[in-house]
C-alpha positions as CSV (number, residue, x, y, z in Angstrom):
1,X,-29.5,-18.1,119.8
2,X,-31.2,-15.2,117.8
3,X,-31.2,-15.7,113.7
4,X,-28.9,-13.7,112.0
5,X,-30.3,-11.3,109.4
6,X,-29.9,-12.5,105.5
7,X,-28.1,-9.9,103.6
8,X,-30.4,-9.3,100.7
9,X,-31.0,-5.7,101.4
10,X,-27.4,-4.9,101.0
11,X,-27.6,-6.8,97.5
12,X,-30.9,-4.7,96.5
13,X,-28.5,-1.5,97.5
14,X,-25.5,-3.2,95.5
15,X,-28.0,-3.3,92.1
16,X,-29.2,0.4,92.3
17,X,-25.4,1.7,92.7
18,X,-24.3,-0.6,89.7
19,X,-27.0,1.7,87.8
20,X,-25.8,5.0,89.6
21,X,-22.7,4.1,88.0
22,X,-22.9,2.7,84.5
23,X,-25.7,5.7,83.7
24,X,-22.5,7.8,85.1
25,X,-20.0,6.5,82.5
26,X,-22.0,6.9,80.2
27,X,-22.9,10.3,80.3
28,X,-19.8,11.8,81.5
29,X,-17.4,10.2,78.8
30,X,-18.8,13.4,77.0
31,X,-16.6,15.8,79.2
32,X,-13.6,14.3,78.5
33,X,-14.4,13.8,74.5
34,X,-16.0,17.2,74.1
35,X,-12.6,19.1,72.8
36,X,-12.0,16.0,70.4
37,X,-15.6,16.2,69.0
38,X,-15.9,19.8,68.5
39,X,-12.5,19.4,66.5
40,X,-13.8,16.4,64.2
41,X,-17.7,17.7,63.5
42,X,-16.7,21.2,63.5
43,X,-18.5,22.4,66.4
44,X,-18.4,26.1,68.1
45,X,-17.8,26.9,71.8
46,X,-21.5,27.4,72.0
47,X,-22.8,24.4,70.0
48,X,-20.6,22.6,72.2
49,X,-22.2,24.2,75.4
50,X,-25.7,23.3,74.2
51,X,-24.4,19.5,73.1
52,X,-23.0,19.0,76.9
53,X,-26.2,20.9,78.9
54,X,-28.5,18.9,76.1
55,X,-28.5,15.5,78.1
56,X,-29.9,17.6,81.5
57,X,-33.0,19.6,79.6
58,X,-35.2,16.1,79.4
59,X,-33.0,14.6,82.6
60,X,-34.4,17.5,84.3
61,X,-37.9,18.3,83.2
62,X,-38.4,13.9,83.1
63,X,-37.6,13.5,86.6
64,X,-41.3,14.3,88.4
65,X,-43.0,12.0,85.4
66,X,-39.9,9.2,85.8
67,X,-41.0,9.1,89.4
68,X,-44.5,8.9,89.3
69,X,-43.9,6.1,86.3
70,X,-41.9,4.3,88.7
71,X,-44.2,4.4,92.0
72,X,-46.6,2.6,89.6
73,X,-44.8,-0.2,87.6
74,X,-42.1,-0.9,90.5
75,X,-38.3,0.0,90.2
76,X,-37.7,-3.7,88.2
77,X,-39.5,-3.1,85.6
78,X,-38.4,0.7,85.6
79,X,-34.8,0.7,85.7
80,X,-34.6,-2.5,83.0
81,X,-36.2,0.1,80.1
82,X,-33.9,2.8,81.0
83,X,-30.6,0.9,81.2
84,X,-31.5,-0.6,77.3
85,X,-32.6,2.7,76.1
86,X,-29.7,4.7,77.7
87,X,-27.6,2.2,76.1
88,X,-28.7,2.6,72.5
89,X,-28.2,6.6,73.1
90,X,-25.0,6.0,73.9
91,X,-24.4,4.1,70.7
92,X,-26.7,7.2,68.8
93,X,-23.6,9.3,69.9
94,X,-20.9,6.9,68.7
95,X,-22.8,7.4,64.9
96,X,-23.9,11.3,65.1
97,X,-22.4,12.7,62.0
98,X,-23.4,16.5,63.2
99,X,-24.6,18.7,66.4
100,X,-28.4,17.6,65.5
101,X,-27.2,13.9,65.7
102,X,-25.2,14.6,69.2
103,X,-27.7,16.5,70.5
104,X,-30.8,14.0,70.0
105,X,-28.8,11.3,71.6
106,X,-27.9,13.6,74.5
107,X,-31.6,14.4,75.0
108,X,-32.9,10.3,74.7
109,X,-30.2,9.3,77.7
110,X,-31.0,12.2,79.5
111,X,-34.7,11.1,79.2
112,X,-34.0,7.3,80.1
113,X,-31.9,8.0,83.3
114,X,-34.7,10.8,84.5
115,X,-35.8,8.0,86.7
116,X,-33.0,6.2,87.7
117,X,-32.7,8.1,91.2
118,X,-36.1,8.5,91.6
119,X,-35.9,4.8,91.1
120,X,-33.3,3.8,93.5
121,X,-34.2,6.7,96.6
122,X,-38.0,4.4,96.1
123,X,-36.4,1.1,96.8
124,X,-33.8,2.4,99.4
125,X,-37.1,3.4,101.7
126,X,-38.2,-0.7,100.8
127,X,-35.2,-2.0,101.6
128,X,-33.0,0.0,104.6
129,X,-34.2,0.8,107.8
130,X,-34.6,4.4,109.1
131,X,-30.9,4.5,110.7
132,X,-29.1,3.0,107.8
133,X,-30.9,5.0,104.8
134,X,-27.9,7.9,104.5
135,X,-25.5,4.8,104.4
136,X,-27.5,3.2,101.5
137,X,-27.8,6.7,99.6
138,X,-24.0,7.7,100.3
139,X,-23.2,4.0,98.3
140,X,-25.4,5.3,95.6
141,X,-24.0,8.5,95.4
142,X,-20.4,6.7,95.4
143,X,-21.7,4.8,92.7
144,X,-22.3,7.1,90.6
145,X,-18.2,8.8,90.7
146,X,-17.3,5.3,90.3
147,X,-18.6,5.5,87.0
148,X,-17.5,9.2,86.4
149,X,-14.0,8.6,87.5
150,X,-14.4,5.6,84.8
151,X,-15.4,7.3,82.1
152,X,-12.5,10.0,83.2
153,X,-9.5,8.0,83.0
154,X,-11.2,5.3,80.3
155,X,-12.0,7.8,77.8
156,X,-8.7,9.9,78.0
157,X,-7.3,6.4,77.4
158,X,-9.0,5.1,74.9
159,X,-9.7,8.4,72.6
160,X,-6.1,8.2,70.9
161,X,-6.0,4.8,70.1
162,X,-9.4,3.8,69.3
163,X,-11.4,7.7,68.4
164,X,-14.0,8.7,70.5
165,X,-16.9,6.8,68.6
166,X,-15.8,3.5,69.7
167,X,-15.6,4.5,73.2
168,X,-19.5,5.3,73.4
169,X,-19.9,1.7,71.8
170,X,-17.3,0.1,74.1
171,X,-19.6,2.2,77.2
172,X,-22.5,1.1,76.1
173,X,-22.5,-2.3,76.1
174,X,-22.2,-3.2,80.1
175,X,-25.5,-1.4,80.4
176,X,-27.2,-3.8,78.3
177,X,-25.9,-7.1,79.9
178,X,-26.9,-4.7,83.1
179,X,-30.1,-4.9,82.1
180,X,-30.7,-8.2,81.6
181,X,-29.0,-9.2,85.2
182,X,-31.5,-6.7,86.7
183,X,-34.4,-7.8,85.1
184,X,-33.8,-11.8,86.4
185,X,-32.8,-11.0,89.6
186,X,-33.9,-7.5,91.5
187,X,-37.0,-8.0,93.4
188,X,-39.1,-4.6,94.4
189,X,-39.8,-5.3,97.8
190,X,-38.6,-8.1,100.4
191,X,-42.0,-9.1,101.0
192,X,-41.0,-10.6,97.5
193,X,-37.9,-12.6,98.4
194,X,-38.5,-16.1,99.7
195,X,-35.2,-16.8,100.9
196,X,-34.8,-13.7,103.6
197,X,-35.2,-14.7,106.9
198,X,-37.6,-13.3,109.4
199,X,-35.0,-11.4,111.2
200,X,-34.3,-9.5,108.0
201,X,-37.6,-8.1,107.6
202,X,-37.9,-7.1,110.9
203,X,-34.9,-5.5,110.6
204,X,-35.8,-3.4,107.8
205,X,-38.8,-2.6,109.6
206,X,-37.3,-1.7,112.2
207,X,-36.4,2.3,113.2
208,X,-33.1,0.9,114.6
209,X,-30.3,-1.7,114.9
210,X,-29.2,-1.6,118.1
211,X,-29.6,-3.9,120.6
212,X,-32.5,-5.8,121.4
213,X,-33.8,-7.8,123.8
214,X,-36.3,-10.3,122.0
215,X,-38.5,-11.1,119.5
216,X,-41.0,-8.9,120.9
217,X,-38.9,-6.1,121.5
218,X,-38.4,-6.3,117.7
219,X,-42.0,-6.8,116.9
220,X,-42.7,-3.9,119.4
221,X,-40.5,-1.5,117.6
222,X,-41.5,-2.5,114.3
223,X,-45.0,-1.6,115.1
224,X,-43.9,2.0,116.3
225,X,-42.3,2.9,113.2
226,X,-45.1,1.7,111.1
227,X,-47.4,3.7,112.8
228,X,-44.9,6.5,112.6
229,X,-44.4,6.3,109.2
230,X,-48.0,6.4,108.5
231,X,-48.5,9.3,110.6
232,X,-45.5,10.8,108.4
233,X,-47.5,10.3,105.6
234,X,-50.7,11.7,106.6
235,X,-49.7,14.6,108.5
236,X,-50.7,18.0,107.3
237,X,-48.0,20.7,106.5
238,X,-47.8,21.8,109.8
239,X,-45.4,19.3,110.7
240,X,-42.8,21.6,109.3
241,X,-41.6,19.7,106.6
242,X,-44.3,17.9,104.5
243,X,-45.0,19.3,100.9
244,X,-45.3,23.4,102.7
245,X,-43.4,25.6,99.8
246,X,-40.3,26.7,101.9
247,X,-39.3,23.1,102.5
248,X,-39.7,22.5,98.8
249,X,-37.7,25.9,98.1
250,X,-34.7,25.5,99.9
251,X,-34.8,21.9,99.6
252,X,-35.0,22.7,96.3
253,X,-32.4,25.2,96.5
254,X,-29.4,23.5,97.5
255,X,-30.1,20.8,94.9
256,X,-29.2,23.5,92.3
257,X,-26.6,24.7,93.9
258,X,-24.7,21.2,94.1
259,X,-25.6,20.2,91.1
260,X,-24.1,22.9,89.0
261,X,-21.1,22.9,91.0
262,X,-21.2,19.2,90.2
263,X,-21.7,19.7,86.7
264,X,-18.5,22.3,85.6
265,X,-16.3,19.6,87.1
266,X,-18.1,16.8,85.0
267,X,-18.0,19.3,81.6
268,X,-15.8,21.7,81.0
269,X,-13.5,21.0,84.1
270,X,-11.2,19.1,81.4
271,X,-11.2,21.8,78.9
272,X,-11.0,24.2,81.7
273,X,-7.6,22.3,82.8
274,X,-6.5,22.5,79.3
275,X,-6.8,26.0,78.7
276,X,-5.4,27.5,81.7
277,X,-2.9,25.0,82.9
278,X,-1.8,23.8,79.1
279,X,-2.0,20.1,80.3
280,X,-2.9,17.5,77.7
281,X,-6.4,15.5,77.0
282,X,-4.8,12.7,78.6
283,X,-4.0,14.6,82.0
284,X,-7.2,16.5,82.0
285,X,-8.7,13.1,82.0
286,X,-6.9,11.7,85.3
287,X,-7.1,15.4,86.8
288,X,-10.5,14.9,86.4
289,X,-10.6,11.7,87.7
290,X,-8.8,13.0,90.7
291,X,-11.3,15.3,91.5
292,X,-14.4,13.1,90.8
293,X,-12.6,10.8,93.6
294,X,-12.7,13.6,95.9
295,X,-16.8,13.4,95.4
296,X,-16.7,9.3,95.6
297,X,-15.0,9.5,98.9
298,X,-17.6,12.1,99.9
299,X,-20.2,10.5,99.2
300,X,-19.2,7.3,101.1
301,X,-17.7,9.4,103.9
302,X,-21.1,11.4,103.9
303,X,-23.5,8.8,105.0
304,X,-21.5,7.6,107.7
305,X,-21.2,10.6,108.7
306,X,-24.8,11.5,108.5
307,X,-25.9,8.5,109.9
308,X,-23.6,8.7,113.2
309,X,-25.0,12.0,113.7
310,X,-28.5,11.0,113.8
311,X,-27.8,7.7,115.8
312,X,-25.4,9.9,118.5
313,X,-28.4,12.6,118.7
314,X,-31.5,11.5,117.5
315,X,-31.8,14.8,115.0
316,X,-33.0,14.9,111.4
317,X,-31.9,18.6,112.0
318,X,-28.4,17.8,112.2
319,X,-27.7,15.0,110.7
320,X,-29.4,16.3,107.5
321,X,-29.6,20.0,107.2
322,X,-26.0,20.4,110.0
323,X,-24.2,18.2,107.9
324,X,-25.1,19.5,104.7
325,X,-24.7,23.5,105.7
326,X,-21.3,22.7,106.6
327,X,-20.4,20.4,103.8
328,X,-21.0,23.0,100.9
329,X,-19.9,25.8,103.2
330,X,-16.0,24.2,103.3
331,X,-16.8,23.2,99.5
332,X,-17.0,27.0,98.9
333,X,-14.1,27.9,101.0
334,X,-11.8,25.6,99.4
335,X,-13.2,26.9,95.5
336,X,-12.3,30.4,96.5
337,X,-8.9,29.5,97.8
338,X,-7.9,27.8,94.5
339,X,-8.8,30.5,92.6
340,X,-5.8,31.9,93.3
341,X,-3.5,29.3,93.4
342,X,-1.5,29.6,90.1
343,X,0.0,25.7,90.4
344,X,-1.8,22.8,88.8
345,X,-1.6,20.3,91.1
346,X,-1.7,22.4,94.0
347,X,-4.9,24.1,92.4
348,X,-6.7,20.1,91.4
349,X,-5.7,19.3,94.7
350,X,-7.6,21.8,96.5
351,X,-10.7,21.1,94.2
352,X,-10.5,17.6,94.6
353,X,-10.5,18.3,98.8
354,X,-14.1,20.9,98.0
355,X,-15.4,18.2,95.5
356,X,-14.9,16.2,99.0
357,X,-17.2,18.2,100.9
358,X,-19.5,18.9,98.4
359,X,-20.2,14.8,98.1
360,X,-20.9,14.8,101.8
361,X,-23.8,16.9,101.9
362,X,-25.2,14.3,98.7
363,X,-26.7,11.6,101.3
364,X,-28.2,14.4,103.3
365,X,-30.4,15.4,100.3
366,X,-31.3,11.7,99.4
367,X,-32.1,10.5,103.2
368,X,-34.4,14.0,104.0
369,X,-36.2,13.1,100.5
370,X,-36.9,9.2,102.1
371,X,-37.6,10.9,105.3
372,X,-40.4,13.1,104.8
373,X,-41.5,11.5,101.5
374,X,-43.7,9.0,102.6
375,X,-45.3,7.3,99.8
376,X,-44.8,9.7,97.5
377,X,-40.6,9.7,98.0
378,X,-40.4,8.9,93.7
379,X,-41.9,12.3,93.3
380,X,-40.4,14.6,95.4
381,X,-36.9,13.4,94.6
382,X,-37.7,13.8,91.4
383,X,-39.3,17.4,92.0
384,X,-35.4,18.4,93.9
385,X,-33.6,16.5,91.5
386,X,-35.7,17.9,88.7
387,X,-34.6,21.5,89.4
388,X,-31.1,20.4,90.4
389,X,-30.7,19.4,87.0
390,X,-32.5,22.2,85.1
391,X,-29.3,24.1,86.9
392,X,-27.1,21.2,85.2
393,X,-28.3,22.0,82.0
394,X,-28.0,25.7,81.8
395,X,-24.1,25.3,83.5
396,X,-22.2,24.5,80.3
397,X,-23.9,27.2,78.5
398,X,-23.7,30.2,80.7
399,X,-19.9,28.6,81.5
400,X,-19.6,29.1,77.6
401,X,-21.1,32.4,77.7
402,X,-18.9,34.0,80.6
403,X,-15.6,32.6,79.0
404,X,-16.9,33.8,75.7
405,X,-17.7,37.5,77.3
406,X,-14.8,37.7,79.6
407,X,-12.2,35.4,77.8
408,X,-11.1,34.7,81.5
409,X,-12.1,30.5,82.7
410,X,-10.5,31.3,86.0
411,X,-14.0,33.1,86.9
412,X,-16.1,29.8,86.8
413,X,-14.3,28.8,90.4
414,X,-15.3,32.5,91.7
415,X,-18.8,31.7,90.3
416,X,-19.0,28.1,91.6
417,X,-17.4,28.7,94.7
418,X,-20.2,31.5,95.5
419,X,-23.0,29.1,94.3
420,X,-21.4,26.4,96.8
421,X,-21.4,29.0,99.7
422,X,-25.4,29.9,98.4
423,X,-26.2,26.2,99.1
424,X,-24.8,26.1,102.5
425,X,-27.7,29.3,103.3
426,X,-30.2,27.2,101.9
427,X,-29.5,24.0,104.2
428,X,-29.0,26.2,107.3
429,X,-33.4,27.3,106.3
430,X,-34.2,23.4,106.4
431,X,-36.1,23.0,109.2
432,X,-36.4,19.2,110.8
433,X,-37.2,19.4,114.0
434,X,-40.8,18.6,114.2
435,X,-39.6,15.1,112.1
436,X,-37.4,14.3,114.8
């Protein structure tokens, strides 16, 4: 009778999406609070732009350095600082007594979770094999809307009762005991656990999980993808893929355009909600939420659905970049139909549906960075997500800006739906095929 495989890579998986999600209530409790704090410190539109977009200048330009940091002390060590130091920022916003206090504390959390993906895309390439990696990432991704649909319907909750300074310190405190979990018990590698089995390993070395005959089979297979991954790493850029400047670009490219479509819904969405549709804090919260659980079940949906394609066909090229082209293509589409739906609910619904296929092309991004990566997979997903995020930051502002100019909020879903569209191009240029 063959061994059964231990199931300690699915509790290395289950760590790193506890982190996607707790560094995701933390930082989106903001949206929700933002109309609340600009009322009690006395904050403008644009102060309030720059307070929201502050947390994604250091998130952004920290990711390349996070990752390099992290290929060289192991994601353990790694992820334990930032979980205690995005923690303590989180409490730095609960005592901010002006925008200088709120925006320092916005910039030391965006600093500490720099590295948290680069951290967790590292470990994923330990710990999954080659046809369950989109799988792993799509769980990550879901973490983190578990934690922004959280900090949605938590915050909206807790604000009237309890003021929006003890919710940061209420929010901050299941990082820390995080922390300390992490710290005893994650492990960087499996070479590192004593207690999975043999058939684990070889599993996880292995480029599939299908059937197999025998132990040598295994062994066999194995050895292939070793050597493959090697040559992977090695390979000059004429592979297609490795390091050349129009991977980077457009890889690059479609980062940006998801995440500041992912960022109005995780700022001003709320406010947005509030302003054009009159609904209260409390329901901007849960409308919110309603969305973000459109991107949770995206990003679940989205590495099944990226890892079916690749084991039906055996293509990188459409399992990555099809998926993901048609993903933010209907995200687009859906945008530019509620833009001129005049009914609440229908309008959220019709988000939440785009915020679906938005989250789908998430794994695709997350498995092509593992894919062609190599030993360097830290640093370039923290080069995409770097750029991704420099979008992130500027969205609240020019969001604030356009409003400001135009005094019109229903253009930001003509704007985002465009961007959404933009990113589709850019996954249609990502060529694959020499990976397959």
């Amino acid at each position: 009778m063959n061994e059964q495989p231990t199931s300690y890579r699915y509790r290395a998986v289950l760590w790193l999406t506890s982190a996607a999600a707790l560094a995701y209530l933390c930082r989106n409790a903001v949206g929700v609070a933002e109309s609340t704090i600009r009322s009690d410190i006395v904050l403008s539109l644009d102060q309030s732009g720059w307070f929201m977009g502050a947390f994604f200048w250091s998130y952004a330009l920290l990711q390349v350095p996070s990752g390099w940091w992290v290929q060289r002390v192991g994601t353990r060590v790694a992820l334990t600082v930032f979980a205690v130091v995005w923690a303590a920022a989180t409490l730095g916003i609960s005592v901010a007594s002006g925008f200088g206090g709120l925006l320092a504390a916005q910039i030391v959390m965006g600093a500490a979770q720099a590295g948290v993906f680069p951290a967790a895309c590292h470990s994923i390439g330990h710990w999954m094999p080659l046809t369950s990696r989109s799988m792993a990432c799509g769980w990550l991704t879901a973490g983190m809307q578990v934690g922004a649909i959280a900090a949605s319907g938590l915050t909206g909750e807790l604000l009237q009762p309890f003021g929006w300074r003890a919710v940061f310190v209420v929010f901050a405190i299941p990082s820390l005991l995080w922390a300390l979990g992490f710290a005893l018990r994650f492990r960087n590698q499996p070479v590192e656990v004593a207690q999975l089995n043999a058939a684990e390993r070889e599993l996880i070395a292995s480029p599939t999980v299908g059937h197999v005959k025998d132990k040598s089979d295994i062994d066999q297979r194995a050895a292939e993808h070793r050597v493959t991954a090697q040559r992977a790493t090695n390979r000059p850029a004429s592979l297609g893929v490795h390091w050349q400047a129009r991977f980077l670009i457009l890889l690059c490219g479609q980062q940006v355009c998801r995440a500041a479509g992912y960022m109005f819904f995780a700022s001003w969405f709320p406010t947005f909600l509030q302003e054009t549709r009159g609904v209260s804090i409390v329901a901007s919260g849960y409308q919110q939420a309603l969305v973000l659980s459109g991107t949770l079940t995206g990003s679940l949906c989205g590495g099944f659905v990226t890892d079916w394609v690749y084991c039906r066909t055996g293509k990188l090229q459409l399992s990555r970049s099809g998926v993901g082209a048609f993903a933010l293509a209907g995200c687009g589409l859906l945008i530019f139909i509620a833009f001129f739906v005049a009914d609440a609910n229908v309008a959220v619904g019709l988000l939440a549906s785009g915020a679906f296929f938005a989250a789908l092309a998430g794994p695709c991004a997350f498995a092509t960075t593992i894919d062609v990566g190599g030993n360097r997979v830290a640093e370039l997903f923290g080069w995409m997500n770097m750029t991704g995020n420099l979008a992130a930051a500027a969205c609240p502002v020019v969001v604030a800006r356009i409003v400001g100019w135009s005094e019109n909020w229903e253009l930001a879903l003509l704007l985002f739906a465009a961007t959404y569209l933009l990113g589709s191009l850019c996954w249609i240029g990502i060529l694959l095929n020499a990976a397959d």
